[in-house]
CHARMM-style PDB file with segment names, atoms N, HN, CA, C and O in Angstrom:
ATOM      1  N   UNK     1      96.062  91.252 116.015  1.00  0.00      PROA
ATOM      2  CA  UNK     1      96.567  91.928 114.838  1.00  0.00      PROA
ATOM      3  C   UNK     1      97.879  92.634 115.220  1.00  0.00      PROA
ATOM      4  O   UNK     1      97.752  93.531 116.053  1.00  0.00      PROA
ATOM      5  N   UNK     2      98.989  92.413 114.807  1.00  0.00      PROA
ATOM      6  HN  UNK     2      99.093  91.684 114.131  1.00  0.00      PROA
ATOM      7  CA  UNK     2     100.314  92.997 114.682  1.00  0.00      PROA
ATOM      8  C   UNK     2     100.412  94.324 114.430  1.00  0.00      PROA
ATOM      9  O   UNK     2      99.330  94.849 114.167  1.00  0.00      PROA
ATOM     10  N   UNK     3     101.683  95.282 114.425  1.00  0.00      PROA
ATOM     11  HN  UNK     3     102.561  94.855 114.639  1.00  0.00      PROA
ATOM     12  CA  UNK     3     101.656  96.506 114.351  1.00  0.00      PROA
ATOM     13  C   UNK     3     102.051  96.149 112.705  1.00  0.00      PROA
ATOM     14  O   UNK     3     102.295  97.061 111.916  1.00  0.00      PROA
ATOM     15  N   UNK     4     102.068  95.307 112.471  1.00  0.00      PROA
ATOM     16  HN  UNK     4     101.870  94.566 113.112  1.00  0.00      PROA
ATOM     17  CA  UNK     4     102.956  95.358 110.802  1.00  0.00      PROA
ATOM     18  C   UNK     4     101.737  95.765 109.664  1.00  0.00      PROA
ATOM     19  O   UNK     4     101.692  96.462 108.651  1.00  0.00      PROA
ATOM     20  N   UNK     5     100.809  94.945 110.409  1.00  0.00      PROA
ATOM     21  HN  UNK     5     100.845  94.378 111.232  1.00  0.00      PROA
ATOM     22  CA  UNK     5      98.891  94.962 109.918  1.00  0.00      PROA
ATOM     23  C   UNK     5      98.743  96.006 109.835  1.00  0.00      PROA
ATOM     24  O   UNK     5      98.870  96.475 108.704  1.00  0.00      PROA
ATOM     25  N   UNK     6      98.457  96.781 110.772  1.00  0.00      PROA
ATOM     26  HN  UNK     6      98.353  96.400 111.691  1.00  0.00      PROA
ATOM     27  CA  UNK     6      98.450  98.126 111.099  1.00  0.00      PROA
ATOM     28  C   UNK     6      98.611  99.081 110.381  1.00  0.00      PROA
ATOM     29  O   UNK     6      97.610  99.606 109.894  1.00  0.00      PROA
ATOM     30  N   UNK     7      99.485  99.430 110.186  1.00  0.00      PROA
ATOM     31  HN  UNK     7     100.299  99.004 110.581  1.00  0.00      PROA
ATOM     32  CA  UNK     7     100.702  99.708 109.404  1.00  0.00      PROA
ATOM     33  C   UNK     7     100.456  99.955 107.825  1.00  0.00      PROA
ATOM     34  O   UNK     7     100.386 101.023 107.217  1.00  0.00      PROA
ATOM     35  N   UNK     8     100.321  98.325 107.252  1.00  0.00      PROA
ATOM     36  HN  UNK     8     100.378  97.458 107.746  1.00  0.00      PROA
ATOM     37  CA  UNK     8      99.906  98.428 105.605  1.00  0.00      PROA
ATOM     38  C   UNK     8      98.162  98.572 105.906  1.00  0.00      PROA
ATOM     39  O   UNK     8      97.569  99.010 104.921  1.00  0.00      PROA
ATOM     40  N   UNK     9      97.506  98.348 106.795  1.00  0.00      PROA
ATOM     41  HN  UNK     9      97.988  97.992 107.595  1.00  0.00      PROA
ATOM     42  CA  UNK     9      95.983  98.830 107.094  1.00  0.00      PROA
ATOM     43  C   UNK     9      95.591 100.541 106.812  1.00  0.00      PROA
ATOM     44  O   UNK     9      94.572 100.974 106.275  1.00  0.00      PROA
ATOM     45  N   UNK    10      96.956 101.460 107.460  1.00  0.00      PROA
ATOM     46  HN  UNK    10      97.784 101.109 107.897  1.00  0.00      PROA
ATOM     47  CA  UNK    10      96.825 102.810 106.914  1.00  0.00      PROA
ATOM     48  C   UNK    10      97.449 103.006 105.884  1.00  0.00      PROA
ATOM     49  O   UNK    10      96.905 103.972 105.349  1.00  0.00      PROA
ATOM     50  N   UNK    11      98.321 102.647 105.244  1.00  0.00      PROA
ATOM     51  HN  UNK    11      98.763 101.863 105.679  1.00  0.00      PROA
ATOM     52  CA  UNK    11      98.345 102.256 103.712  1.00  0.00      PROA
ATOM     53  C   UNK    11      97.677 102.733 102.803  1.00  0.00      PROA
ATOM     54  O   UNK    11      97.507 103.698 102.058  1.00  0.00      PROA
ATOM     55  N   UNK    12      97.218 101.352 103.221  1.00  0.00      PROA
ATOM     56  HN  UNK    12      97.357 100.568 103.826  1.00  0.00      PROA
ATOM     57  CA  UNK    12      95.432 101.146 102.101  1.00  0.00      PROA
ATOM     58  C   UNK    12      94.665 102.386 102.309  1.00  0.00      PROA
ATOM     59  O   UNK    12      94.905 103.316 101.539  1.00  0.00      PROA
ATOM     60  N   UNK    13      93.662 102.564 103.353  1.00  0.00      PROA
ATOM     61  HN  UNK    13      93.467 101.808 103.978  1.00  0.00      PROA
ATOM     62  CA  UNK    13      93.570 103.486 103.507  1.00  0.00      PROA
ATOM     63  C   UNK    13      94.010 105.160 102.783  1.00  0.00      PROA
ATOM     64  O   UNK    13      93.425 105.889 101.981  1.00  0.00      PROA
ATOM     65  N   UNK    14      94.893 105.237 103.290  1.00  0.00      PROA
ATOM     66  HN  UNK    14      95.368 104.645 103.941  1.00  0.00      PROA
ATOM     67  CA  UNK    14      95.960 106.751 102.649  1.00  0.00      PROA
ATOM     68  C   UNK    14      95.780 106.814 100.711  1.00  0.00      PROA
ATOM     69  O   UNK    14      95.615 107.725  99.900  1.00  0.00      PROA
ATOM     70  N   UNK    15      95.919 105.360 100.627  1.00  0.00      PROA
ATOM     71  HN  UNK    15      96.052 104.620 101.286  1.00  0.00      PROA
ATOM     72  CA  UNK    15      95.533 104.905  98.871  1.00  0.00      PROA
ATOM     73  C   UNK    15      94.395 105.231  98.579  1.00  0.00      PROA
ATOM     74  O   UNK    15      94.240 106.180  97.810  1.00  0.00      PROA
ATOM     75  N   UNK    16      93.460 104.652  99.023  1.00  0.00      PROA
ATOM     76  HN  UNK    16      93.585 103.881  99.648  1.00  0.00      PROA
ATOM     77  CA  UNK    16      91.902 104.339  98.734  1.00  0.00      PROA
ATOM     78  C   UNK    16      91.699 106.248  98.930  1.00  0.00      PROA
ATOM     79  O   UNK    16      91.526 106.785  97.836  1.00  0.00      PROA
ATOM     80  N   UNK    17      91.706 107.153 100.036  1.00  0.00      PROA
ATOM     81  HN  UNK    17      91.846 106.716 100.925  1.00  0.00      PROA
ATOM     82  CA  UNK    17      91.748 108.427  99.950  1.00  0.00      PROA
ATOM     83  C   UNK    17      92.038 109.214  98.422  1.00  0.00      PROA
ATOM     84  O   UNK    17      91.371 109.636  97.478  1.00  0.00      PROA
ATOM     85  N   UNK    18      93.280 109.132  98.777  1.00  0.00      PROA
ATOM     86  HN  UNK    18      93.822 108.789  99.544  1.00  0.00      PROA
ATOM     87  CA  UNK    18      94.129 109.473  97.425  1.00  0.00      PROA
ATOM     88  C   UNK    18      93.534 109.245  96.065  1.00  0.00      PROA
ATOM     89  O   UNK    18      93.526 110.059  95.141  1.00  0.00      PROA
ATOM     90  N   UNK    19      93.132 108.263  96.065  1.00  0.00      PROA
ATOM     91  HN  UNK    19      93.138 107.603  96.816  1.00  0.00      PROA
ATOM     92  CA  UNK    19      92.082 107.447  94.472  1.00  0.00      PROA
ATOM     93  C   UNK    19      90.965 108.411  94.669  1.00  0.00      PROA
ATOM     94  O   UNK    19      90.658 109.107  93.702  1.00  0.00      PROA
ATOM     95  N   UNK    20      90.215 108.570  95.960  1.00  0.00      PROA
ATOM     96  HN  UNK    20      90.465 108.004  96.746  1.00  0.00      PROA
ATOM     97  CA  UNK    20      89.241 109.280  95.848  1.00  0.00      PROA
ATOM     98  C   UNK    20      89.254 110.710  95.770  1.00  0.00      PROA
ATOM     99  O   UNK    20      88.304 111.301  95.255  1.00  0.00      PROA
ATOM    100  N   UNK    21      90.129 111.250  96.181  1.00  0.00      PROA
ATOM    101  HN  UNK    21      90.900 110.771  96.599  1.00  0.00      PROA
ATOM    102  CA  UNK    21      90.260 112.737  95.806  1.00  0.00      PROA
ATOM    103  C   UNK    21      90.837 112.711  94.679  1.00  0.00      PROA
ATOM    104  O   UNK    21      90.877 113.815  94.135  1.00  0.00      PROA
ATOM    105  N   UNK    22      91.300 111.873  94.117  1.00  0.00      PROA
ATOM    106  HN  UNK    22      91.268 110.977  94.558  1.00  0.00      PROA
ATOM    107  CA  UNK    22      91.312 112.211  92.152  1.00  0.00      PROA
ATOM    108  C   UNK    22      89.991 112.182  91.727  1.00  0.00      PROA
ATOM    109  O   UNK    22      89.551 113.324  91.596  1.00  0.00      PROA
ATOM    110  N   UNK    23      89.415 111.550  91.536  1.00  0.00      PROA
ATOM    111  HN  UNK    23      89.773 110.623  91.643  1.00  0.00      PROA
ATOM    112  CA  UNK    23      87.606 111.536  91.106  1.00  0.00      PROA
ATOM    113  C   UNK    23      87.185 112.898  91.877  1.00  0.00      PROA
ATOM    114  O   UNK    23      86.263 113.551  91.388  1.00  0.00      PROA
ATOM    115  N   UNK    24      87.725 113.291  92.890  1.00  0.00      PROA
ATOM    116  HN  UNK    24      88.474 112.761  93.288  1.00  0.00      PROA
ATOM    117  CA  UNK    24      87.049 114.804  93.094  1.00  0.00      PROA
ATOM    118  C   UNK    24      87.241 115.654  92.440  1.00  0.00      PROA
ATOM    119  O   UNK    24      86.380 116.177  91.732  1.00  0.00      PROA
ATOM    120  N   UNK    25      88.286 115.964  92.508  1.00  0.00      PROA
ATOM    121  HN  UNK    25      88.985 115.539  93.083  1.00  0.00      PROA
ATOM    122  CA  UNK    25      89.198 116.778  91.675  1.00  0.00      PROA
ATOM    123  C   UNK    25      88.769 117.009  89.980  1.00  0.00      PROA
ATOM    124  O   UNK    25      88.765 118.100  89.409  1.00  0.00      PROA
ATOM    125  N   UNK    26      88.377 115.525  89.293  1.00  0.00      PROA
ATOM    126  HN  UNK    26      88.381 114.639  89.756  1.00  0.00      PROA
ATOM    127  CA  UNK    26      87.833 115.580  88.320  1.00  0.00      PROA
ATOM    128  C   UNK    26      86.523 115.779  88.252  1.00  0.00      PROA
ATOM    129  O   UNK    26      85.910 115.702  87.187  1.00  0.00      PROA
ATOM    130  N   UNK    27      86.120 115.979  89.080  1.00  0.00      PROA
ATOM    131  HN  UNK    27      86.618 116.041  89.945  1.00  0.00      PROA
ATOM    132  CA  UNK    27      84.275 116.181  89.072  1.00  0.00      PROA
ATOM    133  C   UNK    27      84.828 117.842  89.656  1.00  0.00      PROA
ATOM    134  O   UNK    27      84.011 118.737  89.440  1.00  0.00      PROA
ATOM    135  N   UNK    28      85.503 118.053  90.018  1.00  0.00      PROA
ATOM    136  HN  UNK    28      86.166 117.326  90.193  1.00  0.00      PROA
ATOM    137  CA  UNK    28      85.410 119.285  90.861  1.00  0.00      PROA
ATOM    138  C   UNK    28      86.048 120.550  89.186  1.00  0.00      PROA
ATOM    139  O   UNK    28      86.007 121.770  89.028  1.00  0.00      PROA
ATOM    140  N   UNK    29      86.439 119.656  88.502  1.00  0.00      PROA
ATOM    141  HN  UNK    29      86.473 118.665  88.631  1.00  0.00      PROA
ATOM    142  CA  UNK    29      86.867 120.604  87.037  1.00  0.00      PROA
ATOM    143  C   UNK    29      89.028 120.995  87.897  1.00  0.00      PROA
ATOM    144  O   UNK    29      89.827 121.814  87.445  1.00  0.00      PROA
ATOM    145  N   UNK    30      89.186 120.315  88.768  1.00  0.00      PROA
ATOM    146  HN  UNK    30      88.536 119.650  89.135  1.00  0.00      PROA
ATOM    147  CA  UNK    30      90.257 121.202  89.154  1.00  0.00      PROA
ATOM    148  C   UNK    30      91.410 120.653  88.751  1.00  0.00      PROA
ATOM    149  O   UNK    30      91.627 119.766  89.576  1.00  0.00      PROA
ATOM    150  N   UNK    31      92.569 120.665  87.697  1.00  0.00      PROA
ATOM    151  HN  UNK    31      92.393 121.385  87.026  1.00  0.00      PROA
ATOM    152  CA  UNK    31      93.230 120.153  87.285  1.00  0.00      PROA
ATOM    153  C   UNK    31      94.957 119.672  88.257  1.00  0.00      PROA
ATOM    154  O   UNK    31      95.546 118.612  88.041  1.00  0.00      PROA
ATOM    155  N   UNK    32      95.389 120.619  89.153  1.00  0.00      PROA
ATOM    156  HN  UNK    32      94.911 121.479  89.329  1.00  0.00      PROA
ATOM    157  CA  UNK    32      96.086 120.271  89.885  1.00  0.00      PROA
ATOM    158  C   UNK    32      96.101 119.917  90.940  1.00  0.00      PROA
ATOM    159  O   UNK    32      97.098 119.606  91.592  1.00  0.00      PROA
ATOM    160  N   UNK    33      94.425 119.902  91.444  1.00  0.00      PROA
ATOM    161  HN  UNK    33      93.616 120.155  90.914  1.00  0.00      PROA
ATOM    162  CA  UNK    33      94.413 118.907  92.079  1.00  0.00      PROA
ATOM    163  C   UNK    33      94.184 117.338  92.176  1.00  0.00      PROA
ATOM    164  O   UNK    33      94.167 116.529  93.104  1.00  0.00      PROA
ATOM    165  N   UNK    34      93.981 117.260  90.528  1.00  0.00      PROA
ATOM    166  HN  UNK    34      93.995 117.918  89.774  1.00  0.00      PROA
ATOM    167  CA  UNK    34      94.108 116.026  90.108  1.00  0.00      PROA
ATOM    168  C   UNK    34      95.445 115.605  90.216  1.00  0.00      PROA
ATOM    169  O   UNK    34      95.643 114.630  90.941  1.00  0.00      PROA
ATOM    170  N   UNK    35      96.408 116.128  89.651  1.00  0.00      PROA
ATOM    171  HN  UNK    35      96.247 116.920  89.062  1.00  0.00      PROA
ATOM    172  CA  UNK    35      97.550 115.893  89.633  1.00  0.00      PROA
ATOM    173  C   UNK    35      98.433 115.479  90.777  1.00  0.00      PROA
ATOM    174  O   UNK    35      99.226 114.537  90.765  1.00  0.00      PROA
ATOM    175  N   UNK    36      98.163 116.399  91.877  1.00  0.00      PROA
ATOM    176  HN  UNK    36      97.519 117.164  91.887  1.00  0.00      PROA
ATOM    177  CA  UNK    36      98.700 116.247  93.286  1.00  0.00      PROA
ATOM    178  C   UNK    36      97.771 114.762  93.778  1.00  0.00      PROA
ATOM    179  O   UNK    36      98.182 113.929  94.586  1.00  0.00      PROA
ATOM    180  N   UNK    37      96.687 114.728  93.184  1.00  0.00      PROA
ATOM    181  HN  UNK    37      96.354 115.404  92.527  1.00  0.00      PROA
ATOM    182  CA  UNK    37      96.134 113.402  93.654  1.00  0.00      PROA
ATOM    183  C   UNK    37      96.940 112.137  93.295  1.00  0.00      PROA
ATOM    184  O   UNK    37      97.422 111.218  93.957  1.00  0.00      PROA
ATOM    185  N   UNK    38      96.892 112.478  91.877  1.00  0.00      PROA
ATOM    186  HN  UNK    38      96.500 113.224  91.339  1.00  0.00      PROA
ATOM    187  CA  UNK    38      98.093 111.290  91.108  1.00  0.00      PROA
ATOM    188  C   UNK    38      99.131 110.941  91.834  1.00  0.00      PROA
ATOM    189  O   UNK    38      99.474 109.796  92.128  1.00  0.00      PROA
ATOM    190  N   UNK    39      99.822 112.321  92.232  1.00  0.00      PROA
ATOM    191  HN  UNK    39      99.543 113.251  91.993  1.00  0.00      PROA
ATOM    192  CA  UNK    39     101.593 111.983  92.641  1.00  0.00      PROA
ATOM    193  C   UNK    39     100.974 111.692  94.221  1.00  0.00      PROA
ATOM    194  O   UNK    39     101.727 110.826  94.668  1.00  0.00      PROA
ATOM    195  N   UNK    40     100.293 111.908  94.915  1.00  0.00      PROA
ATOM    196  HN  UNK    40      99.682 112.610  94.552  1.00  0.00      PROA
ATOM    197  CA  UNK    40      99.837 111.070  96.697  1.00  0.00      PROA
ATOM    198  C   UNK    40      99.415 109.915  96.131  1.00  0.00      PROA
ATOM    199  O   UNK    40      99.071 109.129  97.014  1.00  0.00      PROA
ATOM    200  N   UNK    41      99.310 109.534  95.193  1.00  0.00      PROA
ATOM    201  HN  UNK    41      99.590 110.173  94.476  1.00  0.00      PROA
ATOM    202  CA  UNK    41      98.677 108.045  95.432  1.00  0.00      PROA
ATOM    203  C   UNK    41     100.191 107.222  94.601  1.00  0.00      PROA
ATOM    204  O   UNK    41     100.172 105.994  94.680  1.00  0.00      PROA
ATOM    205  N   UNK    42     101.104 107.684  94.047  1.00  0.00      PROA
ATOM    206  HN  UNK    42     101.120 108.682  93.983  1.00  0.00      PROA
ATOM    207  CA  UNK    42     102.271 107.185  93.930  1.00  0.00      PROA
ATOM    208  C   UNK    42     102.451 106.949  95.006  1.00  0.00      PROA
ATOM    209  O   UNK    42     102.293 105.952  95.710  1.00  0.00      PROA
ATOM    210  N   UNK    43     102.998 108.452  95.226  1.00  0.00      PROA
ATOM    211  HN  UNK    43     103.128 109.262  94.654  1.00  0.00      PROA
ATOM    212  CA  UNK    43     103.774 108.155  96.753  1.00  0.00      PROA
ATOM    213  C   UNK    43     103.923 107.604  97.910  1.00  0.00      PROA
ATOM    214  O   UNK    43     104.940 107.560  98.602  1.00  0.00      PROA
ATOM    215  N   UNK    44     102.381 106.973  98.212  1.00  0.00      PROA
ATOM    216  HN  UNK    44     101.554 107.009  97.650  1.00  0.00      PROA
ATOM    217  CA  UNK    44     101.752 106.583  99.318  1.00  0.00      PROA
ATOM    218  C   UNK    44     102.051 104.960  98.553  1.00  0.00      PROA
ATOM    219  O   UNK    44     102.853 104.235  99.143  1.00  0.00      PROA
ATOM    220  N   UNK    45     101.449 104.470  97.356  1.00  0.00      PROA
ATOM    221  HN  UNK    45     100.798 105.058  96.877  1.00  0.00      PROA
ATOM    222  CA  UNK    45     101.654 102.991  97.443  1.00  0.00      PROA
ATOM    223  C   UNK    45     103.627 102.609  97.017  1.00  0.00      PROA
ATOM    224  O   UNK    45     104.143 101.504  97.190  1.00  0.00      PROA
ATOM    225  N   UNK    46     104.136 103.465  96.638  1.00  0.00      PROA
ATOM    226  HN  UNK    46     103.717 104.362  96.498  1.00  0.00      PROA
ATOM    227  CA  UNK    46     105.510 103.114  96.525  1.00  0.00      PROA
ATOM    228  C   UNK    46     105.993 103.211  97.651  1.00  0.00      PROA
ATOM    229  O   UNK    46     107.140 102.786  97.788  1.00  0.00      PROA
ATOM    230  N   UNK    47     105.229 103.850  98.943  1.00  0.00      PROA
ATOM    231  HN  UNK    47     104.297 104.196  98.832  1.00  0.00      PROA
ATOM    232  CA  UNK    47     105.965 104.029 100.260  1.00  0.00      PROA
ATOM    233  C   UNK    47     105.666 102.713 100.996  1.00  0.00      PROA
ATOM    234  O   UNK    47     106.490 102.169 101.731  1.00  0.00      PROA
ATOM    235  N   UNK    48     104.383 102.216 100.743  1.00  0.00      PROA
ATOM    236  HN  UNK    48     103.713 102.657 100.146  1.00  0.00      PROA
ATOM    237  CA  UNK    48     103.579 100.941 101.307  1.00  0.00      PROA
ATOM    238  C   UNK    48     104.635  99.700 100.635  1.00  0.00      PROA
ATOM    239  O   UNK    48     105.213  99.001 101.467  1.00  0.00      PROA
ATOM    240  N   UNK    49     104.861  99.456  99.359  1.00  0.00      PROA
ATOM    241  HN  UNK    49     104.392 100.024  98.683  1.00  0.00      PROA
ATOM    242  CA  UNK    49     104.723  98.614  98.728  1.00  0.00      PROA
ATOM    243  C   UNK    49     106.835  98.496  99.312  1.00  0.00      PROA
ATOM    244  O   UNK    49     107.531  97.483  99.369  1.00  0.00      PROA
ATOM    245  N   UNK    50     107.162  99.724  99.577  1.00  0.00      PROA
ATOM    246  HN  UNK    50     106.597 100.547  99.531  1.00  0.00      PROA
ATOM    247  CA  UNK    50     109.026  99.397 100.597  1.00  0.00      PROA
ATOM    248  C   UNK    50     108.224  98.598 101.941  1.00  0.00      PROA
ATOM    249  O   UNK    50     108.585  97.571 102.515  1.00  0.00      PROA
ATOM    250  N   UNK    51     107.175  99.347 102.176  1.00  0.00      PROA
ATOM    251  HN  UNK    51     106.882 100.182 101.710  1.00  0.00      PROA
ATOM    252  CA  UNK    51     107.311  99.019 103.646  1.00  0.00      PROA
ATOM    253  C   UNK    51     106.864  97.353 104.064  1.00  0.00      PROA
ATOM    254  O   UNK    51     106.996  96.808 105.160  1.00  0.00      PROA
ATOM    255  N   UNK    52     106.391  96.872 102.996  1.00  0.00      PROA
ATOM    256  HN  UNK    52     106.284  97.315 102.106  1.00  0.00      PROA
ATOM    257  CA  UNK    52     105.885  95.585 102.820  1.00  0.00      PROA
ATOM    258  C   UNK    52     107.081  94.927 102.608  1.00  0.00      PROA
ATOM    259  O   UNK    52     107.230  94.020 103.427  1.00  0.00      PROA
ATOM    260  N   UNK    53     107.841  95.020 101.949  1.00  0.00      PROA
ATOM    261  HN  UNK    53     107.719  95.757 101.284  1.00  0.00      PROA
ATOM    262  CA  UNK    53     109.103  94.429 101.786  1.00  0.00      PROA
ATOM    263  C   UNK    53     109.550  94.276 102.492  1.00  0.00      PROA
ATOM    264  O   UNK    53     109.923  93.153 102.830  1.00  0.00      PROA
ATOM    265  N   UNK    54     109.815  95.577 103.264  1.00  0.00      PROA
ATOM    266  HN  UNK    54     109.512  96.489 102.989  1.00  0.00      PROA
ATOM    267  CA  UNK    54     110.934  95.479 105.131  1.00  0.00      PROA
ATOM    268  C   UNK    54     110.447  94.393 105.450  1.00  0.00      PROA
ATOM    269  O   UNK    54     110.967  93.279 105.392  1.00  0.00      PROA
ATOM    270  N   UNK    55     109.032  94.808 105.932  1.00  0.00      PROA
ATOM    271  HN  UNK    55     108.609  95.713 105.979  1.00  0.00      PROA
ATOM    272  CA  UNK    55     108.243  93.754 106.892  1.00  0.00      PROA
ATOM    273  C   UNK    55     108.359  91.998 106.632  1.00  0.00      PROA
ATOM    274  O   UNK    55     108.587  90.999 107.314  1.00  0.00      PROA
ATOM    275  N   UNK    56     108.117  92.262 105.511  1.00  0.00      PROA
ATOM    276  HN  UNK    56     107.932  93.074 104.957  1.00  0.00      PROA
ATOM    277  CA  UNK    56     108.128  90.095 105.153  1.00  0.00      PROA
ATOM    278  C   UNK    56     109.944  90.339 105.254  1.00  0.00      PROA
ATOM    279  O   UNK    56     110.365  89.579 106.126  1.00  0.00      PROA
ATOM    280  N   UNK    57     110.938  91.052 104.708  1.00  0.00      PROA
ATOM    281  HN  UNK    57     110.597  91.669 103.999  1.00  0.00      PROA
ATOM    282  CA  UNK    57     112.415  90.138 105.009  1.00  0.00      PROA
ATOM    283  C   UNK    57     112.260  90.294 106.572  1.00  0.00      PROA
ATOM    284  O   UNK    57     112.686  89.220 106.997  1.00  0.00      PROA
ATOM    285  N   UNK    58     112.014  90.787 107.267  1.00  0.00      PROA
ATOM    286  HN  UNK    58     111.668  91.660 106.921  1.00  0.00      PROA
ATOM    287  CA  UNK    58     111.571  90.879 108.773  1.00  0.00      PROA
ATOM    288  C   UNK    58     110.926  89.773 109.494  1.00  0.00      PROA
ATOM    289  O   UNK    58     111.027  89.549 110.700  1.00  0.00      PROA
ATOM    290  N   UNK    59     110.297  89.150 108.686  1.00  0.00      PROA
ATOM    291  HN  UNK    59     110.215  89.331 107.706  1.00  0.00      PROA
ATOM    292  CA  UNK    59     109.704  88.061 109.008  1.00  0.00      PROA
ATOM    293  C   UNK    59     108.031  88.529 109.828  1.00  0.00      PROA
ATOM    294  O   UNK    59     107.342  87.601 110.251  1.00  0.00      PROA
ATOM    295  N   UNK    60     107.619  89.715 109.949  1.00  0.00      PROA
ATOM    296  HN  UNK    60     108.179  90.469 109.606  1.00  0.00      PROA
ATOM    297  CA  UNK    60     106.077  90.597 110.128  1.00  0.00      PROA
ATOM    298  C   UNK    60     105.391  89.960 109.562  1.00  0.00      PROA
ATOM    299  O   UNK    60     104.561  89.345 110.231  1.00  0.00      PROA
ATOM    300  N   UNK    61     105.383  89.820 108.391  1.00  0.00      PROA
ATOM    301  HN  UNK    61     106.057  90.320 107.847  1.00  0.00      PROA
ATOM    302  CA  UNK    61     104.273  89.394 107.695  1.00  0.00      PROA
ATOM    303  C   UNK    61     103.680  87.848 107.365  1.00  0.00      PROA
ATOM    304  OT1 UNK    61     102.648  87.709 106.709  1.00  0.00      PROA
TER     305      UNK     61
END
């Protein structure tokens, strides 16, 4: 497995988190931390979804 794997492997990860502490947040009644959940799970797949790009014009993937 490549470091490129790796890489979008903590990704996913960091995503799948993120998704899940929104469902906390909403079970938990806490509204900004819903929100901050929302904008980490932007942030994290718009950061993945550059870094996937690098990687395949890179020829990684």
């Amino acid at each position: 497995m490549n470091k490129a794997k790796i890489v979008m492997f903590i990704f996913a990860v960091a995503a799948m988190l993120s998704m899940i502490s929104v469902g906390y947040a909403i079970a938990a009644k806490t509204i900004i931390g819903a929100i901050a959940g929302l904008v980490a799970l932007c942030v994290v797949m718009m950061t993945g979804f550059k870094m996937k790009r690098k990687f395949r014009e890179q020829g990684l993937l």
